[in-house]
Short mmCIF file of the C-alpha atoms (twelve columns), coordinates in Angstrom:
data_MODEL
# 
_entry.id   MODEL 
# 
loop_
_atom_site.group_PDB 
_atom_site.id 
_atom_site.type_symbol 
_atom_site.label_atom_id 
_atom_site.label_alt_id 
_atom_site.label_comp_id 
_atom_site.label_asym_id 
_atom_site.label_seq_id 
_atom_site.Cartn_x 
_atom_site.Cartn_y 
_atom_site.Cartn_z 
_atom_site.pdbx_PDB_model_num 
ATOM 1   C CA . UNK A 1   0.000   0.000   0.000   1 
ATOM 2   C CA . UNK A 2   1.686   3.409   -0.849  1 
ATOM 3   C CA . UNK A 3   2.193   5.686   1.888   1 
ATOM 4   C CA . UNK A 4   -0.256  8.200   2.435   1 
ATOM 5   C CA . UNK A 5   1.000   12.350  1.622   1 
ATOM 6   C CA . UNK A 6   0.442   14.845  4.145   1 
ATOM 7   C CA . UNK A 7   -0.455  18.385  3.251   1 
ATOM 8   C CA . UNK A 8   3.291   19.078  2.676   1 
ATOM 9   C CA . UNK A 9   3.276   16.796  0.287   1 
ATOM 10  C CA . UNK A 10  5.628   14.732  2.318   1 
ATOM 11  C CA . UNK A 11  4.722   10.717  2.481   1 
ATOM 12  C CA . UNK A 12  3.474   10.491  5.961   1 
ATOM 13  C CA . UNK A 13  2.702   7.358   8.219   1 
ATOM 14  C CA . UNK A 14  -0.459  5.137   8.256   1 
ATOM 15  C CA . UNK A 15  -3.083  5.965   10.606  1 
ATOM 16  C CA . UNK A 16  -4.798  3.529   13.204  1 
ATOM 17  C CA . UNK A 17  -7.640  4.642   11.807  1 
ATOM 18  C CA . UNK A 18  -6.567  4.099   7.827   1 
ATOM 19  C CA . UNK A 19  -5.329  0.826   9.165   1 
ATOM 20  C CA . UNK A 20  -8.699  -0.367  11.140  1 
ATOM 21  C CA . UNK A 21  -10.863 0.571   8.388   1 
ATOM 22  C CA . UNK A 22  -10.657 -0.159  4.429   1 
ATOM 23  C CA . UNK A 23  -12.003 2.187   1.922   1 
ATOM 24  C CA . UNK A 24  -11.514 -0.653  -1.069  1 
ATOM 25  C CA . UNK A 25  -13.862 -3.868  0.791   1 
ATOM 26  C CA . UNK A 26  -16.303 -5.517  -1.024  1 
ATOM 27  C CA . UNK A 27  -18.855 -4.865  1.332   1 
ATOM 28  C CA . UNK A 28  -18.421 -1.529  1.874   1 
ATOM 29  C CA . UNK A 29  -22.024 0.866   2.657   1 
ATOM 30  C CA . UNK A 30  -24.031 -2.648  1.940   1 
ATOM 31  C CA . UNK A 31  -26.648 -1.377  4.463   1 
ATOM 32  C CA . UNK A 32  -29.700 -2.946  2.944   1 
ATOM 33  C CA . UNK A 33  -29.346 -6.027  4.494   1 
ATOM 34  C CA . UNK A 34  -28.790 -4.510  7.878   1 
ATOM 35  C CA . UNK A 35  -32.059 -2.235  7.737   1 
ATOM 36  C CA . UNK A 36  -34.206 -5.632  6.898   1 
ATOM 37  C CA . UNK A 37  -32.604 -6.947  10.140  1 
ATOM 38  C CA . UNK A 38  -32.855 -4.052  12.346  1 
ATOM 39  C CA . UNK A 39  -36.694 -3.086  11.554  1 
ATOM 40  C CA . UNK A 40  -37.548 -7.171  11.914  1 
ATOM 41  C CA . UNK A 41  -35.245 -7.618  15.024  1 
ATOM 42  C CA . UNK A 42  -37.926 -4.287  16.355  1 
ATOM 43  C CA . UNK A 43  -41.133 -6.030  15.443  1 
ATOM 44  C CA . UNK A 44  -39.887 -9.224  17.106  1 
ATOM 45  C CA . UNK A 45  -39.080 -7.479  20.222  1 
ATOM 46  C CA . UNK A 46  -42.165 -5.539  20.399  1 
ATOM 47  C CA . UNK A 47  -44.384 -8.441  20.049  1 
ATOM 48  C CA . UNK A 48  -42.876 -11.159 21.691  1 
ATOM 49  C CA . UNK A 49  -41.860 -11.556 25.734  1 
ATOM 50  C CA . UNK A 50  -38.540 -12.990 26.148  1 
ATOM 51  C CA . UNK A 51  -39.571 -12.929 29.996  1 
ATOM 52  C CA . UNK A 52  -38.046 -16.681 31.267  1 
ATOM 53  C CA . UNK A 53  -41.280 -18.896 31.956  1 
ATOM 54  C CA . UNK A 54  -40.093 -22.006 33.322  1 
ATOM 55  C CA . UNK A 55  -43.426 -23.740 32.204  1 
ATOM 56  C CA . UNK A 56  -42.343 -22.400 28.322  1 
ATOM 57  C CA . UNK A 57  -38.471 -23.129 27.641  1 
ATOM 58  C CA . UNK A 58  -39.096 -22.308 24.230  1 
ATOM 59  C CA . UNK A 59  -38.844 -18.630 25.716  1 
ATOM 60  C CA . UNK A 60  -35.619 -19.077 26.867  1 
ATOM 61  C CA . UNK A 61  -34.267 -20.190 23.645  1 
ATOM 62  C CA . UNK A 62  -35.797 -17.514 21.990  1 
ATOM 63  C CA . UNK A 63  -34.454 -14.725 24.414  1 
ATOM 64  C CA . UNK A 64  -31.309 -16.082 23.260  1 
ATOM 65  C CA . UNK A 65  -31.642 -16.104 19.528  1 
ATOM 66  C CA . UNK A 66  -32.838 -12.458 20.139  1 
ATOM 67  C CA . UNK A 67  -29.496 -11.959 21.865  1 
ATOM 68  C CA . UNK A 68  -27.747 -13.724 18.860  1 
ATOM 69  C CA . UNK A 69  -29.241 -11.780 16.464  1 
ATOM 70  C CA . UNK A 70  -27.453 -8.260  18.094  1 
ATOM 71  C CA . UNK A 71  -24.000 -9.881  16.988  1 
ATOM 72  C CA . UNK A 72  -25.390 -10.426 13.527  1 
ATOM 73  C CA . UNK A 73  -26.331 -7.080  13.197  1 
ATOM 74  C CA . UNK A 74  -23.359 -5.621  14.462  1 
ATOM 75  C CA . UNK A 75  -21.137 -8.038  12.071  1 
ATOM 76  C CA . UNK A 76  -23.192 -6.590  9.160   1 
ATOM 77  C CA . UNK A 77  -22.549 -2.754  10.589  1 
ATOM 78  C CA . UNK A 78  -18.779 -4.026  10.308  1 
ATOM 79  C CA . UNK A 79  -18.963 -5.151  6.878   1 
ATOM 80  C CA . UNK A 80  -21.073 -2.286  5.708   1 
ATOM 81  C CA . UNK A 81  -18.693 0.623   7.319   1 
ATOM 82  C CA . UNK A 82  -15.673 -1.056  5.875   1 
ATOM 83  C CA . UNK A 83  -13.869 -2.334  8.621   1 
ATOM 84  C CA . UNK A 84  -10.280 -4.119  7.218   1 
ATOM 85  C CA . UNK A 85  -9.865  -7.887  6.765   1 
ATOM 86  C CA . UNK A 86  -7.934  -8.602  9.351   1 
ATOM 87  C CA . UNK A 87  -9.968  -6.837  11.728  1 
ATOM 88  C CA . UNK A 88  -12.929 -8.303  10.569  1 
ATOM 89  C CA . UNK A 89  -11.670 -11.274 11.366  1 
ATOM 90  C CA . UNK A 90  -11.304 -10.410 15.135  1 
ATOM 91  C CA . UNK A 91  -14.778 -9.342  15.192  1 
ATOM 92  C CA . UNK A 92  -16.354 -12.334 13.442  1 
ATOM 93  C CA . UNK A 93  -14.574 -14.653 15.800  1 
ATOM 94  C CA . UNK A 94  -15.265 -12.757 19.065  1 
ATOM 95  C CA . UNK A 95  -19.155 -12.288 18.188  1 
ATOM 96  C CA . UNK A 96  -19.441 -16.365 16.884  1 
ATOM 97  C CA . UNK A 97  -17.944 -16.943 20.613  1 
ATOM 98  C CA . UNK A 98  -20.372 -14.730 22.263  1 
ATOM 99  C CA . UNK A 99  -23.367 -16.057 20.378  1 
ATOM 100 C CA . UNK A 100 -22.544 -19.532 20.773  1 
ATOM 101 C CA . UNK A 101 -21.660 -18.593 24.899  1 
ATOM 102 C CA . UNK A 102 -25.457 -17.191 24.936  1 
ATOM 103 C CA . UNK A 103 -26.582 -19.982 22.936  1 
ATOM 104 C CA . UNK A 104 -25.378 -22.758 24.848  1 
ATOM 105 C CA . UNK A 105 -26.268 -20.884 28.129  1 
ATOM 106 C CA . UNK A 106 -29.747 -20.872 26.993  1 
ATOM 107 C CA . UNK A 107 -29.653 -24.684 26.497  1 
ATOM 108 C CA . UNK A 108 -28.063 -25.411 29.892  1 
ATOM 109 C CA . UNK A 109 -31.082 -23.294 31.473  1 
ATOM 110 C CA . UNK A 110 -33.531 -24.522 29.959  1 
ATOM 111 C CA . UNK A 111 -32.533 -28.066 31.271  1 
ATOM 112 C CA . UNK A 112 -31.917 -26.398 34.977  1 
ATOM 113 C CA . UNK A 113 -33.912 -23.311 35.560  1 
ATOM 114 C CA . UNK A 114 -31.968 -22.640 38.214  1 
ATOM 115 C CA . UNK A 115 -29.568 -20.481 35.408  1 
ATOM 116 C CA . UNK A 116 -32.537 -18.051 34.273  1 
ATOM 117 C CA . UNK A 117 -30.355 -15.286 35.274  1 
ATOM 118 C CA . UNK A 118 -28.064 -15.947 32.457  1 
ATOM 119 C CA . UNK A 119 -31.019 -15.250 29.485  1 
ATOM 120 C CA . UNK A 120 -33.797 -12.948 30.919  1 
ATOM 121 C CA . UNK A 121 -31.378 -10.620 31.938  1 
ATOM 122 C CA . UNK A 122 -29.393 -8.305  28.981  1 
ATOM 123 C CA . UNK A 123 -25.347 -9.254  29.230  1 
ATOM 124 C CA . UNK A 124 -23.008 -6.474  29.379  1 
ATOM 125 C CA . UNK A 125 -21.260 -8.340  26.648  1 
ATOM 126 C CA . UNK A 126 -24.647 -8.107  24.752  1 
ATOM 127 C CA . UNK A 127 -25.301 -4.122  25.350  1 
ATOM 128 C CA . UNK A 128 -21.989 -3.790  24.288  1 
ATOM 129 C CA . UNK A 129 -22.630 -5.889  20.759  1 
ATOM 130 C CA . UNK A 130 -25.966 -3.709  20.946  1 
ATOM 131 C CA . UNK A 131 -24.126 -0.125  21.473  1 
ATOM 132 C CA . UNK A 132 -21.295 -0.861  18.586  1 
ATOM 133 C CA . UNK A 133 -24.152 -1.090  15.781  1 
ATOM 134 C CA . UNK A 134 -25.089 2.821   15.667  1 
ATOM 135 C CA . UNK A 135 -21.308 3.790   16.266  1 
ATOM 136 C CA . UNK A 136 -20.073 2.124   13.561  1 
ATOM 137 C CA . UNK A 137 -22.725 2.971   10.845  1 
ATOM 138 C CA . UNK A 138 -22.226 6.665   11.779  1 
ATOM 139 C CA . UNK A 139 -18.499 6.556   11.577  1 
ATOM 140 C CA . UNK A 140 -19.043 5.302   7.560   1 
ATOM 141 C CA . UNK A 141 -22.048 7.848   6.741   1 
ATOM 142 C CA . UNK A 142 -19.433 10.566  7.987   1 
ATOM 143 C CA . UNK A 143 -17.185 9.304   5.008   1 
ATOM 144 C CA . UNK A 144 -20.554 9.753   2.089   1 
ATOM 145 C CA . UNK A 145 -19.469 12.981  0.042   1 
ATOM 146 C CA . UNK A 146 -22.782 12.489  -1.656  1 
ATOM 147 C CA . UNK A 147 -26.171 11.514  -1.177  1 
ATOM 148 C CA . UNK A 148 -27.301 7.950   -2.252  1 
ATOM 149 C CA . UNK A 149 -29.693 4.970   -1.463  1 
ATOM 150 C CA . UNK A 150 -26.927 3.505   0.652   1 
ATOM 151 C CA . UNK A 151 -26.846 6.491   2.595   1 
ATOM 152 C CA . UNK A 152 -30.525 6.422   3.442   1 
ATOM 153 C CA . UNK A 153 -30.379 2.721   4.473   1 
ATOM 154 C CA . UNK A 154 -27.202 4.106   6.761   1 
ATOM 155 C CA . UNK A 155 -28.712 6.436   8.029   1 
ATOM 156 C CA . UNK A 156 -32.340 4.230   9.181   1 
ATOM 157 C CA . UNK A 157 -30.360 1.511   10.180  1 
ATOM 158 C CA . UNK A 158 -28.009 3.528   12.112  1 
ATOM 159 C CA . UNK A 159 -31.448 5.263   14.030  1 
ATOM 160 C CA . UNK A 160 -33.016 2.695   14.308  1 
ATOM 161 C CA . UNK A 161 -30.615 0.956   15.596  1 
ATOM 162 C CA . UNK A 162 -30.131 3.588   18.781  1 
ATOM 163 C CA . UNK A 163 -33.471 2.117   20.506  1 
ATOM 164 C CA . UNK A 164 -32.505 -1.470  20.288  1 
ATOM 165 C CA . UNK A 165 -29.381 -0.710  22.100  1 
ATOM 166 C CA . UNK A 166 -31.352 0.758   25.148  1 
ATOM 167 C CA . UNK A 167 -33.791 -1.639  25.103  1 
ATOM 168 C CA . UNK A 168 -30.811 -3.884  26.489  1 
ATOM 169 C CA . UNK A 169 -29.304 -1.099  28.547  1 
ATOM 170 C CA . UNK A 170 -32.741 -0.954  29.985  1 
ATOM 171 C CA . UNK A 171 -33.342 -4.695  30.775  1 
ATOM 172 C CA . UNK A 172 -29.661 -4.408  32.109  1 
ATOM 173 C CA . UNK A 173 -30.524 -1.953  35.000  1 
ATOM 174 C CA . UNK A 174 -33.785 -3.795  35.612  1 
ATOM 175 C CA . UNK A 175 -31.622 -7.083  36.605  1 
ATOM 176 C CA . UNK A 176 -29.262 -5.523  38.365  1 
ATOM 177 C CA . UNK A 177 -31.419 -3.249  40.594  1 
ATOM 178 C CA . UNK A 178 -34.462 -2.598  41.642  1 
ATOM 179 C CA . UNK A 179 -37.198 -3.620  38.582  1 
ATOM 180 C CA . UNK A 180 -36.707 -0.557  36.099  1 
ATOM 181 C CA . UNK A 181 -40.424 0.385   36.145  1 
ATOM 182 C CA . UNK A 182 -40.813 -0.564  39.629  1 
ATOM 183 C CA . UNK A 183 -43.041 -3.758  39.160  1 
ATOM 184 C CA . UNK A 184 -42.150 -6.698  36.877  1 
ATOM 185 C CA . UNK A 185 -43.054 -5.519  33.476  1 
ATOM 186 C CA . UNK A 186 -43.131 -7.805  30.276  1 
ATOM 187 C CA . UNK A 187 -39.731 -7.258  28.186  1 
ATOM 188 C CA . UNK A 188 -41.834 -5.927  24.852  1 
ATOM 189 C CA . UNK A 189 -42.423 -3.015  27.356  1 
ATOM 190 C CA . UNK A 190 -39.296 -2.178  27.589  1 
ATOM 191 C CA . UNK A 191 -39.053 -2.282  23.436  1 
ATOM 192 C CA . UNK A 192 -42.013 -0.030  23.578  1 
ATOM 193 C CA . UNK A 193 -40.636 2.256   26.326  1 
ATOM 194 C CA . UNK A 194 -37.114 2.647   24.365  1 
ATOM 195 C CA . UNK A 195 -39.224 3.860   21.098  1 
ATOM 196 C CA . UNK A 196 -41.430 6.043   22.937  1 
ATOM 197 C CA . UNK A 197 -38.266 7.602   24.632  1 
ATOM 198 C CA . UNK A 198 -36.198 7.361   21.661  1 
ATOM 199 C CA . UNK A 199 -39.071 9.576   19.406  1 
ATOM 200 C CA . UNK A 200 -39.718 11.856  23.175  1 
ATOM 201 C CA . UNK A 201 -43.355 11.042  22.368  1 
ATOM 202 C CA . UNK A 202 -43.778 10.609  26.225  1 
ATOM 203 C CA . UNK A 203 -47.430 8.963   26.904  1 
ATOM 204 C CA . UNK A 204 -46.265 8.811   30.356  1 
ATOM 205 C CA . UNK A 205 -48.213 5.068   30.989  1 
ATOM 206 C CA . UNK A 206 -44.125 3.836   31.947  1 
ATOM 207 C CA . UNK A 207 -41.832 6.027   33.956  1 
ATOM 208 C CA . UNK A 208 -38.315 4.914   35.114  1 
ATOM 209 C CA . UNK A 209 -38.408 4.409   38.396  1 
ATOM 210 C CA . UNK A 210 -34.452 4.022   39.270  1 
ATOM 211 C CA . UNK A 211 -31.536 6.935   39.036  1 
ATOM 212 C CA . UNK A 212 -29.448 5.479   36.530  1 
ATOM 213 C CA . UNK A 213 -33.099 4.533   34.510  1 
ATOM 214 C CA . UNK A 214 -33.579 8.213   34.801  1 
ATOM 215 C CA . UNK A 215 -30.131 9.300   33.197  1 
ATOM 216 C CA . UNK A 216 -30.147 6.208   30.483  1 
ATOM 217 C CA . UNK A 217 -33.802 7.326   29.393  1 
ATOM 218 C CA . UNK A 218 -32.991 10.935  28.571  1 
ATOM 219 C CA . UNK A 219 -29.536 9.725   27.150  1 
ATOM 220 C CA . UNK A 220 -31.822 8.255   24.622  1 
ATOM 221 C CA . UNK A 221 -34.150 10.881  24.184  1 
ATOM 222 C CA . UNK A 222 -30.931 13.275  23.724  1 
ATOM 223 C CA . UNK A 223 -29.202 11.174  21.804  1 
ATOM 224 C CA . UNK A 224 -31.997 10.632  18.746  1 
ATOM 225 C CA . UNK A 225 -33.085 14.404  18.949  1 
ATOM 226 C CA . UNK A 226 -28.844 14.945  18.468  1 
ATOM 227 C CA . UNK A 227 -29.077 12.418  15.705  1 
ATOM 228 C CA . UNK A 228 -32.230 13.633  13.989  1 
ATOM 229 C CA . UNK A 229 -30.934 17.337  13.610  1 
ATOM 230 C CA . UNK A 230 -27.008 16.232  12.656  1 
ATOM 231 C CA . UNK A 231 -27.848 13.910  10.057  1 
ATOM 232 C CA . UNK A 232 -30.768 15.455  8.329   1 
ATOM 233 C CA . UNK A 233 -28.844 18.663  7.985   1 
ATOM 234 C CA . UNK A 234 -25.646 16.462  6.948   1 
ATOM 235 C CA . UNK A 235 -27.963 14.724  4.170   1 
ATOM 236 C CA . UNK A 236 -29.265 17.731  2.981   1 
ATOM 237 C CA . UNK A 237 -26.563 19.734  2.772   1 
ATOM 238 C CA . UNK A 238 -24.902 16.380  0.754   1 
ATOM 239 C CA . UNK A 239 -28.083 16.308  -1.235  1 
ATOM 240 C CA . UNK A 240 -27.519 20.254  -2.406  1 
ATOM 241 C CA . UNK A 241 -24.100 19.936  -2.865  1 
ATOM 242 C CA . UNK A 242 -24.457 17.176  -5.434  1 
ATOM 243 C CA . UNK A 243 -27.259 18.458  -7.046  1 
ATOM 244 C CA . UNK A 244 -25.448 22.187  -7.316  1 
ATOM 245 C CA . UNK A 245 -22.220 20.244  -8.573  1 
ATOM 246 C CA . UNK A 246 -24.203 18.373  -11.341 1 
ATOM 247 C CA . UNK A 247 -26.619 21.176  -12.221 1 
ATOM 248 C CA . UNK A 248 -22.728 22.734  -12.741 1 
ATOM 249 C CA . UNK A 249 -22.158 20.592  -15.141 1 
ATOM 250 C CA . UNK A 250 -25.022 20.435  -17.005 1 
ATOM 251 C CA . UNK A 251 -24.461 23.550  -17.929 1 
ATOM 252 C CA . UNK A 252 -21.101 23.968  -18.417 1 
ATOM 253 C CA . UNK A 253 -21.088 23.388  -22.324 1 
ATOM 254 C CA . UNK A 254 -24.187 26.041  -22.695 1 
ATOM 255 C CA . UNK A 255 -22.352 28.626  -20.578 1 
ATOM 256 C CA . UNK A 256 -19.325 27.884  -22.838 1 
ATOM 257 C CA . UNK A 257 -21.293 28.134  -25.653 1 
# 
């Protein structure tokens, strides 16, 4: 790979972040795939309680594939925002492990359901997973010099993404304190809480009832009002700026002329 020039003109050294990331790979801003799996990983999570039932172990195995299907959307964020080979590679094999950890916790409890606490609750491992999908997708749309059907997809999949990650955060702080609306609530509340927060349509029929629920919940609301305003005007000014440049030269021979 030739060096990379500096503004002097001098060859300067690589970056870390020209090194973790790859401009050239195949799958690079391949975000269709990744909005499919984000809008049906929402719809599965609003509809369907992954709340352990010992009387249903089908639950618990499903609570996990939920949990598995985080690390496939991050891998595809990966792939999509271009991160290098080698990298890729790292990430592929530490996600495979943490799926198959989740997975074949969810098989040992539901033989013993004395090991619930491994699958109703939200891993830090799995908020984690959950929290890398939006960071990553951002970090490539900031690289789009111009407006296209990729960038759209980015951009959903990147916002939509944001609610899915509290959603975990959310169930996170309910297991590990006090319950998060303070009574046991049904996990496709929480889905339903984190979109309600995440749009600051606030019905007000679920309130967080803990301190760090409090801070986490308008995180979120912050957060997607940050994201609505930064991107939109980042898109549109993208939009005019390629539709000035080609209007440009459009009429560039008639101005010549």
């Amino acid at each position: 790979m030739a060096p990379v020039s500096n503004g002097d003109g001098e060859a300067g050294r690589h970056t870390p972040m020209r090194s973790l990331f790859d401009e050239r790979s195949a799958y690079l801003d391949r975000f269709g795939l990744l909005l499919v799996i984000t809008v049906l990983t929402i719809v599965v999570l609003s509809l369907v309680d992954l709340t352990i039932d010992e009387e249903q172990p089908m639950r618990t195995l499903m609570a996990a594939g939920a949990n598995a299907v985080v690390g496939l959307m991050l891998l595809l964020a990966l792939r999509a925002s271009g991160l290098a080979r080698h990298w890729l590679r790292v990430a592929d094999v530490i996600v495979v492990v943490s799926i198959l950890i989740v997975l074949l916790l969810a098989g040992a409890t539901t033989l013993s359901p004395a090991l619930t606490v491994t699958t109703d609750s939200a891993p830090l491992l799995i908020v984690l997973l959950a929290f890398c999908v939006p960071i990553v997708t951002v970090r490539r749309l900031l690289q789009h010099r111009e407006v296209t059907a990729q960038t759209i997809m980015g951009a959903l999949s990147a916002y939509l993404a944001i609610p899915i990650a509290f959603f975990y955060a959310f169930l996170a702080v309910d297991w590990a304190a006090r319950p998060f609306f303070g009574v046991p609530e049904p996990t496709t509340s929480f889905m339903y809480y984190s979109l309600s927060t995440l749009s600051t349509l606030g019905f007000g029929d679920y309130v967080a009832e803990t301190e760090l629920g409090h801070l986490l919940s308008t995180g979120e609301a912050i957060t997607g009002q940050i994201y609505l305003v930064t991107f939109v005007a980042m898109i549109v000014g993208l939009y005019a700026t390629g539709r000035h440049a080609r209007r440009g030269l459009d009429e560039g021979p008639e101005a010549r002329g």
